[in-house]
N, C-alpha and C positions, 0 to 999 in steps of 0.2 A: 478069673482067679483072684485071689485073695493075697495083697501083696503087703509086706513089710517093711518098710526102709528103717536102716540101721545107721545113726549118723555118725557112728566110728565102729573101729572092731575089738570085739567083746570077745571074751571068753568061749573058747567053742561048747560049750555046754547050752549056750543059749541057741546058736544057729541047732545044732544038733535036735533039741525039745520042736524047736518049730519043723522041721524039715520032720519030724515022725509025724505031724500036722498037716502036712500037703500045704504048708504054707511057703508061697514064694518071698523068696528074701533077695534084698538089692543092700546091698550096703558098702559105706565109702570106706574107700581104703589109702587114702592119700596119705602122705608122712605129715602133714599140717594142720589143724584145726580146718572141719569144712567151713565154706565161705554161706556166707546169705544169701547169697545170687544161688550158690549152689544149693543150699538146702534148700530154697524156695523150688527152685526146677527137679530135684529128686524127690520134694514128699507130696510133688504135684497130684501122682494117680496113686498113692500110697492108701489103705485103709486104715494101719499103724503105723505109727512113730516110734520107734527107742531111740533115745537121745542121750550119752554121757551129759553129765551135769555144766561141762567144758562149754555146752554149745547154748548159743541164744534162742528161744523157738518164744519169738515177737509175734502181734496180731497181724504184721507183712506175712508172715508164715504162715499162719493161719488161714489169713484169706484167698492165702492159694492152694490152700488145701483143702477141697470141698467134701473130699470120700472123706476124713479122718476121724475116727473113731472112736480113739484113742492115744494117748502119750502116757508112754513108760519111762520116765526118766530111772537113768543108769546110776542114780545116787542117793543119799539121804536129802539132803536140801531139793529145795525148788525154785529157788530164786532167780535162775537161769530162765523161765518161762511164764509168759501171763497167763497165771493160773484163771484169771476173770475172764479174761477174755478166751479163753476155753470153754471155762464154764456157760458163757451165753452160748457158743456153738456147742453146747451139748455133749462136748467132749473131757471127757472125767482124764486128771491127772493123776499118776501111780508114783510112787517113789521104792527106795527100797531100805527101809528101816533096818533095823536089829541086827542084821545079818555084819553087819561092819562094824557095830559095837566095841567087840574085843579086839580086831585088829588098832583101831584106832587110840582104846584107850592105852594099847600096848606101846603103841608108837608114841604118845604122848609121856608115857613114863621114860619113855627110851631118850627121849626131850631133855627130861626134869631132869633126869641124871647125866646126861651128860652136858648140861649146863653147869649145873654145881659141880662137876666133879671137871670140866675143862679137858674132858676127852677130845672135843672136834678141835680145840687148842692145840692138844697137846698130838695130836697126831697132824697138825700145819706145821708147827714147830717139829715134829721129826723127818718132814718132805723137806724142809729147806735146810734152815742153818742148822740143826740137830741142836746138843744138850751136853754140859762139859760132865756130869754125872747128876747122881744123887745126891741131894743135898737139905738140910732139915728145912731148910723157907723156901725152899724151888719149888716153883708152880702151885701154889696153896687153892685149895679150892673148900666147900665146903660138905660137913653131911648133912643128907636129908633128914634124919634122928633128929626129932623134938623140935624141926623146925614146921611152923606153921601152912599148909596149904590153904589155900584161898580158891573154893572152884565155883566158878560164876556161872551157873546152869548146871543142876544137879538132875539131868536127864538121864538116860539110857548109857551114856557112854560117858558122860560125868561119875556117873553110878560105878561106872566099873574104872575107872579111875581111880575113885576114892577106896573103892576095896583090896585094887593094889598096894596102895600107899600106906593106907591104914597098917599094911602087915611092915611097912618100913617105921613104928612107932609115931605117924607123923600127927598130931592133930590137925584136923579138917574142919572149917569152915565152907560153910554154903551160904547161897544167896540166890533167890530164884523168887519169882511170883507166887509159888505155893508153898507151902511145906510142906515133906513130909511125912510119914508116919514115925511115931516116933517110935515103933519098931524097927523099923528102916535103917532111921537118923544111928539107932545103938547097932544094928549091922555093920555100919558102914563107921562107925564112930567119927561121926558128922554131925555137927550143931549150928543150927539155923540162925543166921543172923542178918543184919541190912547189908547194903550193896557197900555203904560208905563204912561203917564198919570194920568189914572183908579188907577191902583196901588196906585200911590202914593197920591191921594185925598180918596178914598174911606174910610171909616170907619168900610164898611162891602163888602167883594169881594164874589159873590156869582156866582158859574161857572154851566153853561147852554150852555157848547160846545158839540158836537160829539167830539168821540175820532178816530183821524186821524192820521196818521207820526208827523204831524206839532204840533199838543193838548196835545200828549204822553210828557209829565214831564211838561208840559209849567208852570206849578208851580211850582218850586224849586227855590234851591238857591238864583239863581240873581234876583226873581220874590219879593222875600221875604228880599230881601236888600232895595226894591224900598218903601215896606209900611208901614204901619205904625206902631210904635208898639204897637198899641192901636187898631189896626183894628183887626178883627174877619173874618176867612175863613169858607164857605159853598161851601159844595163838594155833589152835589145830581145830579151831572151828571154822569161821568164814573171815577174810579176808576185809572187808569192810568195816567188820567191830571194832578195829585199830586204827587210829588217825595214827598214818604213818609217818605223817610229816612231822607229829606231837611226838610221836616214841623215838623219832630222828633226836629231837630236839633235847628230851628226856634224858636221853644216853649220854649226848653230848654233854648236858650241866652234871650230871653223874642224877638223875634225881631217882632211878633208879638203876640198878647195879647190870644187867642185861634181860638176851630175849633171844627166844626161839620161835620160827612163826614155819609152818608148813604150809600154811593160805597167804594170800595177798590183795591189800588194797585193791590194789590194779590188776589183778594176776590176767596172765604170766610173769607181767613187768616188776619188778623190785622198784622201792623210791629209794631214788640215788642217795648216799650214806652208808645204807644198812650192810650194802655189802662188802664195805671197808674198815669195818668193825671188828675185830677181835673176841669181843663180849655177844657174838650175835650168831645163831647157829641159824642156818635158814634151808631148809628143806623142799622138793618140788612135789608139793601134794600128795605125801605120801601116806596120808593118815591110814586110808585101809586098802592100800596096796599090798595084799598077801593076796596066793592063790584061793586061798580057805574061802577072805571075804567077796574076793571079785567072783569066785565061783556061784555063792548063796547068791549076789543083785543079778549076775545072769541068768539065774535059774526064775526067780522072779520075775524078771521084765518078761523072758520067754511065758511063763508059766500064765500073766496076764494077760497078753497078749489071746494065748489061748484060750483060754476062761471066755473071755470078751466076744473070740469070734466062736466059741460055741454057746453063745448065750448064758455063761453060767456068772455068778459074782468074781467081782475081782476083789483083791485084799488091796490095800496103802492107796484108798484114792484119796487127794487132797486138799480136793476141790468139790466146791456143791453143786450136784450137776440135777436137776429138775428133769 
């Protein structure tokens, strides 16, 4: 029989699609992140893998894996697994695009605004010491109106970003390897410009890159010399793009004004600082945690899985498999 390991638990939508499939399903249900001892001993007689993005699937994994057929990963990224070394064993990597677009870029605005507007502030300050009243200079925050966005990766979910915001009068800057159409760019009332640029006009730099060789720290330091110190960073793409030791650092000299990050360097772990910060909203991966999105990657990872063991194509492979 035809077996599936699940290396956390999904959305019953997915078990459901497989199980009309005659497909046996084994999946972990611990309150913790599975361990590598363990995943290597549960996707030992496995034919598929579905993997949340959470988990590592290394070539240890791999090479205990001799039936595997396939890996579904449960996210947009792939950077949790050696797509290469898949690809020599013949096993094509799936992600789950699109489907989490609009949750994330929703949660992304939900970011911007209550950054400048000192919401997560101002509901800290009403759990403790509360507020002696109203007052014209109490709590001043700022509008997003006619202030400058800066989105660095004008993809899929950058995309629907910018089409939020635009309705909030903001102009838009981008910065990405391609550009555009410049039908698009007047959709979106978004204008193409360099990376260093962006930086240094934006008001709000909000990052919607893959994390690649090239993505890995492209925030730090010398990035944070360039802007403003009035500007505000948004980090709800990966975790890695931000030297978080630099945007520790950053905050501290004021070089810029704050930050909101739903991924992490190190994730789970926060670097020490950030969470002592008043200027720092910080979130636990929540970019497209809505029923809507987690439903559509369930349905997908299922849906390939099937495809695959009935011999038909599968959609989001990521990898070159010969």
């Amino acid at each position: 029989m035809t077996k599936v390991f699940i290396a956390g638990q999904l959305p019953a939508q997915a078990n459901t699609l497989l199980l009309q499939n005659q497909l046996i399903i084994d999946t972990y249900t611990g309150k913790q992140l599975i361990s590598h001892a363990e995943l290597i001993r549960r996707v030992a007689d496995a034919d598929y893998l579905i993997t949340p993005l959470s988990t590592q699937v290394d070539q240890d994994v791999l090479a205990h894996a001799p039936h595997l057929k396939l890996i579904a990963n449960f996210g947009a990224g792939t950077n949790n697994i050696d797509t290469i070394a898949a690809a020599k064993r013949h096993i094509p990597v799936t992600n789950t695009p699109n489907v989490s677009a609009v949750a994330t870029a929703e949660s992304t605005v939900g970011l911007i605004i209550s950054l400048a507007h000192r919401i997560v502030e101002g509901d800290r300050l009403m759990r403790t010491s509360g507020f002696a009243g109203w007052a014209p200079l109490f709590f001043l925050g700022h509008n997003l109106q006619n202030k400058t966005l800066g989105i660095l990766g004008l993809g899929q979910i950058g995309q629907e970003v910018a089409k939020r915001l635009h309705a909030f009068d903001m102009p838009i800057l981008y910065s990405q390897h391609h550009r555009l159409p410049i039908s698009r760019e007047t959709q979106l009332g978004a204008t193409f410009v360099s990376q260093d640029e962006l930086l240094q006009r934006a008001d709000i730099v909000s990052l919607h890159l893959p994390l690649t060789a090239k993505t890995t720290h492209l925030i730090g330091s010398t990035a944070f010399t360039k802007m403003k110190s009035t500007a505000l960073l948004i980090n709800a793409a990966r975790g890695p793009i931000v030297d978080e030791q630099a945007l520790v650092t950053a905050l501290q000299n004021h070089q810029i004004a704050s930050a909101a990050l739903d991924v992490y360097e190190h994730e789970p772990q926060v670097t020490p600082g950030l969470t002592t910060m008043d200027n720092v909203i910080l979130t636990p991966h929540l970019g497209n945690a809505t029923v809507e999105a987690r439903d559509g990657m369930a349905t997908i990872v299922a849906e390939n899985v099937i495809a695959m063991d009935q011999h038909q194509p599968i959609k989001y492979v990521v990898n070159h498999v010969e």
